[in-house]
C-alpha positions in Angstrom: 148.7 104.0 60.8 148.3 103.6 57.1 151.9 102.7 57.0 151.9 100.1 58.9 149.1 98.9 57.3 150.9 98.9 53.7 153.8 97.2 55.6 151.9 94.6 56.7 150.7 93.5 53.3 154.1 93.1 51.9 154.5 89.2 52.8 158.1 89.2 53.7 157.7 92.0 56.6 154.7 89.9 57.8 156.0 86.5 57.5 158.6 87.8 60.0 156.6 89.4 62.0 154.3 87.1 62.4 157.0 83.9 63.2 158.7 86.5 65.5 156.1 87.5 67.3 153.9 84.3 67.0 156.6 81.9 68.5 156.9 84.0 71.5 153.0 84.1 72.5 153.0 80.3 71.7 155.0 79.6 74.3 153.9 82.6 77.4 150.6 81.9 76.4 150.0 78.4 76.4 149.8 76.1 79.2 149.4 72.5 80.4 146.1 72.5 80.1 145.5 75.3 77.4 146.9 74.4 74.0 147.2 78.0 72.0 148.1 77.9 68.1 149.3 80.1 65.5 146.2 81.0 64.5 144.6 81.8 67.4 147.7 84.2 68.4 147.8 86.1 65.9 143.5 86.5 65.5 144.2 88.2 68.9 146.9 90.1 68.5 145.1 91.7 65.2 141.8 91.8 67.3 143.5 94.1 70.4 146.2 95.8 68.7 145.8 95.6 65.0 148.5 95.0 62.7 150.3 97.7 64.5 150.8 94.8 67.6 153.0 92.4 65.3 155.8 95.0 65.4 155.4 95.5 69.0 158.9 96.3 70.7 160.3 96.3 67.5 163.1 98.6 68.7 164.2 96.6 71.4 164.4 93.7 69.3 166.8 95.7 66.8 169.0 96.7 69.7 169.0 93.1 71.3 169.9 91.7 67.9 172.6 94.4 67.2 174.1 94.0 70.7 173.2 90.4 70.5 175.0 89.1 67.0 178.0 91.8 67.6 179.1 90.0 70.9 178.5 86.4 69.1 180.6 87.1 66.0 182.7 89.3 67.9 183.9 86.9 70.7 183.5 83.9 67.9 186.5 85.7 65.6 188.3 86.9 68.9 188.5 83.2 70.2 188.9 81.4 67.0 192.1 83.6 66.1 193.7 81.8 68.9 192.9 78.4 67.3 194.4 79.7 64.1 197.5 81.2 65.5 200.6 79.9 63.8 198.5 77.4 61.5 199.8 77.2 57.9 195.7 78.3 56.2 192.6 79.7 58.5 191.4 76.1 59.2 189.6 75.6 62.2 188.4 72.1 63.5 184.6 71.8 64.3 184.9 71.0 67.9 187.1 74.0 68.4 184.0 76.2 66.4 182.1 74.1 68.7 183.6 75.3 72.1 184.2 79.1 70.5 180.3 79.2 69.6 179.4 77.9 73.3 181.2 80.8 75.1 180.3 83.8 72.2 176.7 82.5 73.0 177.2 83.1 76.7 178.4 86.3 76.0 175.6 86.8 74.2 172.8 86.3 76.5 174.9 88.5 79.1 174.9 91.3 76.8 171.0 91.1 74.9 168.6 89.7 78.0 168.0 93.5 79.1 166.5 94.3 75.5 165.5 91.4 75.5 163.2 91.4 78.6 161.4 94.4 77.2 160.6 93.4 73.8 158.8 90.5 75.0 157.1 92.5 77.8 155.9 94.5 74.7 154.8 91.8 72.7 152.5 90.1 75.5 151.4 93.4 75.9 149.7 93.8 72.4 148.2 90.3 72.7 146.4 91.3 76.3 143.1 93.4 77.1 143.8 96.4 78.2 141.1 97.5 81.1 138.3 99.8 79.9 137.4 103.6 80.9 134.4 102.5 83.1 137.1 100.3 84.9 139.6 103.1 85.5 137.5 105.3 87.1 136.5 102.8 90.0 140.2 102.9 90.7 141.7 104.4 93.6 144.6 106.6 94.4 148.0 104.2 95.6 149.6 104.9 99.0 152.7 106.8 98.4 154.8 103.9 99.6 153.3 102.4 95.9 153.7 105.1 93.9 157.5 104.9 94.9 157.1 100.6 93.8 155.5 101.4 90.8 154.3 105.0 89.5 151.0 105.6 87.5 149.6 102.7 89.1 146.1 102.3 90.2 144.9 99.7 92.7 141.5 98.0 91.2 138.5 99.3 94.0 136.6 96.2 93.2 139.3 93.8 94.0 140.2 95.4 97.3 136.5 96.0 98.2 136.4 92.4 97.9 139.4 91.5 100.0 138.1 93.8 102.5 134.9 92.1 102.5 136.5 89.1 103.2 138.8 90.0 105.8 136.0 91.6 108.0 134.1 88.7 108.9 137.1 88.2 111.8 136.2 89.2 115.5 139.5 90.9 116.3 139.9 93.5 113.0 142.1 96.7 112.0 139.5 99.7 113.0 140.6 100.9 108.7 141.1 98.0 107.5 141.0 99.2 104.0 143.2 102.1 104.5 145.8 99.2 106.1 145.7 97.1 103.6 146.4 99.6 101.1 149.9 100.0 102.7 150.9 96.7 102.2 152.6 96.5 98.7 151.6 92.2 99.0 147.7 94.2 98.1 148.8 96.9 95.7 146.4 94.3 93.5 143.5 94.3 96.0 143.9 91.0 95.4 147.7 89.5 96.7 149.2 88.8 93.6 152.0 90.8 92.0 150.9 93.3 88.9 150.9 91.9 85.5 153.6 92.2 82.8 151.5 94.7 81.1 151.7 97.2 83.9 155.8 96.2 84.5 157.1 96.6 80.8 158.5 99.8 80.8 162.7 100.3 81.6 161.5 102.6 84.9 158.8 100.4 86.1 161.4 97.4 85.9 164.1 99.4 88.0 162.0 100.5 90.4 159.8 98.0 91.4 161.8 95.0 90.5 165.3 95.9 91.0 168.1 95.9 88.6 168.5 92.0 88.8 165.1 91.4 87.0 167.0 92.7 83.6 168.8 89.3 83.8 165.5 87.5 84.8 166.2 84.0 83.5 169.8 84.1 83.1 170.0 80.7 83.3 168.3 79.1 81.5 168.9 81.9 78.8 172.8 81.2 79.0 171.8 77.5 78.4 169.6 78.5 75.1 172.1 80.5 73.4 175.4 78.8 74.3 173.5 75.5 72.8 172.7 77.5 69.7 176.0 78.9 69.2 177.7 76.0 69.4 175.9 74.2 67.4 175.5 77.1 65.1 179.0 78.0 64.5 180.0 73.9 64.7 178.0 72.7 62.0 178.3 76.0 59.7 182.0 74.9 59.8 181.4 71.7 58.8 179.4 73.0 55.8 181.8 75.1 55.0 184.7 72.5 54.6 182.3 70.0 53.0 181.7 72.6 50.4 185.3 73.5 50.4 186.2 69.9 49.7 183.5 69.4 47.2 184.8 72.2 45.4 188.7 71.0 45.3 187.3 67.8 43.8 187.9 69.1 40.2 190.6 70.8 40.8 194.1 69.3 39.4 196.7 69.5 41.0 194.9 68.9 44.3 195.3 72.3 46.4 197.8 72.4 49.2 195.7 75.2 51.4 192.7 76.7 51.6 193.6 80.0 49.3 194.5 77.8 46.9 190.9 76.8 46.4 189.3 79.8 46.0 186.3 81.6 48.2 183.0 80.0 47.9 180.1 81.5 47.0 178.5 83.6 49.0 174.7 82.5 48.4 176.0 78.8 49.1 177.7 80.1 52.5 174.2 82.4 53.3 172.2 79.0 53.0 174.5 76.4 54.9 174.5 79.4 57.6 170.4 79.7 57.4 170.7 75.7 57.6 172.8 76.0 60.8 170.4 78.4 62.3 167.5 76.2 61.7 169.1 73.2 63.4 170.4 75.2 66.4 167.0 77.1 66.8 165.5 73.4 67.2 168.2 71.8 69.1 168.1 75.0 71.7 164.3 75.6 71.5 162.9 74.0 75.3 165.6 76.7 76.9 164.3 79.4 75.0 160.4 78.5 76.1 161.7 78.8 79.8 163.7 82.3 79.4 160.8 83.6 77.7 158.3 82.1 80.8 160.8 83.3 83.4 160.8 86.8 81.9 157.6 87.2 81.7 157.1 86.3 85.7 156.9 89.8 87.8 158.8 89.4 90.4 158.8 92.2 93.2 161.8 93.5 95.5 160.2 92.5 98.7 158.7 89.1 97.4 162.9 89.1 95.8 163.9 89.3 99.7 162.1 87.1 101.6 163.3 84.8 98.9 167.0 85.8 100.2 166.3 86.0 103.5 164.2 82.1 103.6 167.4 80.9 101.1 164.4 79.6 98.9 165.3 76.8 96.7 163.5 76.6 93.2 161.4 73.7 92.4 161.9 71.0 90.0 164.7 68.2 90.1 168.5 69.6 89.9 168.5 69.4 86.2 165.9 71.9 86.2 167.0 74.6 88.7 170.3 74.5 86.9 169.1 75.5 83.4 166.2 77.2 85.0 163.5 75.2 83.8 160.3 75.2 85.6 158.0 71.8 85.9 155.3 73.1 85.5 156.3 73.9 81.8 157.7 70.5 81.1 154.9 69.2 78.6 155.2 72.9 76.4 158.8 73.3 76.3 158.2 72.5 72.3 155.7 74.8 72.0 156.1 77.1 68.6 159.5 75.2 67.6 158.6 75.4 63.8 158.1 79.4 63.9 161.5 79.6 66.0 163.2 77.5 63.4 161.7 79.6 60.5 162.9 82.7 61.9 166.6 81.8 62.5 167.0 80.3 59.3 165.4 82.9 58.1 167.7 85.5 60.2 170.9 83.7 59.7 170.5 83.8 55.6 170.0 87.5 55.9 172.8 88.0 58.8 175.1 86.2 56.4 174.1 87.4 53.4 174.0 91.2 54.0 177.3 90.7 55.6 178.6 89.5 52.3 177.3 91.7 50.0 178.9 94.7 52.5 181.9 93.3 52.0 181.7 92.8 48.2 180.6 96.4 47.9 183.3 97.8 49.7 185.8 96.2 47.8 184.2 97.1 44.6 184.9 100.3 45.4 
């Protein structure tokens, strides 16, 4: 991995990598009671996976942010031809950028949670121990019943062992009570609770022992997060753009009738104000983002997914909550790692911006 080592050293790559993958473990890995910072997340990260784990799931994240930005510029352009329909120049008003950024970024989260869910599966992964050699082989075979939940995994002996332990002080017990409990996917842990993210990250693992629905896990509140962002996003990045536009006619005698007339603006002046408008929206849309990235990071199996169903559960928290998909529990660290969020889509939006640009400039060069 001397590549990745050489990468690393180059500050850009690991400023990024760092704020990408550091805002996300700031906000799965802290709780109310255990404050985690930067610091500390990436010291782990570096001490598990090396510098390797900073770029974990770095493919998903390509094709989330490919899939992602094409549906949010895509749907933005589609809906805000409408507004300029018939219009004398290109102007758009702000709230209408406003309204046109709010439904491009609920297309969005429809189209990038799948990737989305993995890459931060991944990234949790690299920052968590994985179990040791002398603790594999005290692991059991799984029931075939399991192995059709969740192949290549291994109930832990020592949990079970214990569970059994517990279970047989009753006067009226199952003559195999381990082999019984074994069947029961609620103790495919030994223990009752669900497997961790680590051992549900990969595409297969999700499918079959979560259902197609957990790709979506979070929907909500992830719909929430990026139709805030792109509203405000596209809304104030219009605003710029006609302050700068107006700024620039100041000068300009006689006054100019349209838009054309003025000339385009700069395209290092647009890359900042959009960088500036990703740093506002990333801050103004950051509490929704902390519960998506809790939610997906919750295993949820099928059978726990149907006695939800069948007992018509209701989510806790007051009705503002179970409508964004916030959970309470997560109400004092829904601000947790805002500063690296807001670095990174500044950061992001300059480059989006920018590269898109200097495309176009070099295609029309030619």
């Amino acid at each position: 991995m001397l590549w990745m080592d050489e990468l690393f050293k180059n500050k850009i790559f690991a400023t990024h990598a760092a704020a990408a993958a550091g805002s996300v473990l700031l906000q799965v890995g802290s709780g109310s009671n255990k404050q985690l910072t930067a610091a500390q997340v990436l010291e782990r990260v570096q001490k598990i996976s090396g510098n390797s784990g900073f770029y974990s799931g770095l493919g998903w994240l390509i094709l989330g942010r490919i899939l992602g930005l094409g549906a949010r510029f895509g749907t933005y352009e589609i809906l805000t031809a409408f507004y300029k329909d018939g219009r004398e120049d290109n102007y758009i008003y702000v709230s209408e950028a406003l309204m046109a950024g709010i439904a491009a970024g609920a297309v969005e989260s429809l189209v990038s949670s799948p990737p989305e869910l993995i890459k931060l599966r991944s990234q949790v992964t690299s920052a968590s121990r994985i179990p040791s050699s002398t603790v594999a082989m005290e692991n059991i075979a799984a029931s075939p019943l399991l192995a059709r939940l969740l192949p290549r995994f291994l109930p832990d002996m020592r949990m079970l062992n214990h569970s059994v332990g517990l279970l047989s002080t009753l006067k009226s017990n199952h003559p195999n009570m381990f082999g019984a409990l074994k069947e029961y996917p609620w103790m495919m842990t030994g223990s009752g609770a669900p497997p961790s993210v680590c051992d549900v990250r990969r595409p297969s693992d999700i499918m079959s022992f979560e259902g197609w629905g957990a790709f979506w896990r979070g929907l909500r509140s992830g719909i929430v997060r990026d139709s805030i962002f792109g509203g405000i996003f596209f809304s104030s990045w219009q605003f710029l753009h006609r302050a700068m536009l107006e700024w620039k006619a100041v000068d300009m005698h006689p006054p100019p009738r349209t838009d054309e007339e003025i000339g385009p603006l700069s395209p290092l002046a647009v890359s900042l104000a959009a960088g500036f408008s990703g740093t506002i929206a990333a801050a103004a849309s950051h509490c929704f983002d902390t519960a998506t990235s809790r939610s997906q990071c919750i295993v949820l199996p099928k059978y726990i997914s149907m006695e939800r169903k069948l007992l018509k559960w209701n989510g806790p928290g007051k009705r503002f909550e179970r409508l964004t998909g916030i959970h309470p529990a997560d109400r004092n660290i829904l601000f947790r790692g805002i500063w690296l969020r807001m670095a990174r889509s500044g950061i992001s939006s300059f480059v989006v911006v920018g590269g898109y640009f200097l495309g176009i400039n070099h295609l029309i060069s030619k």
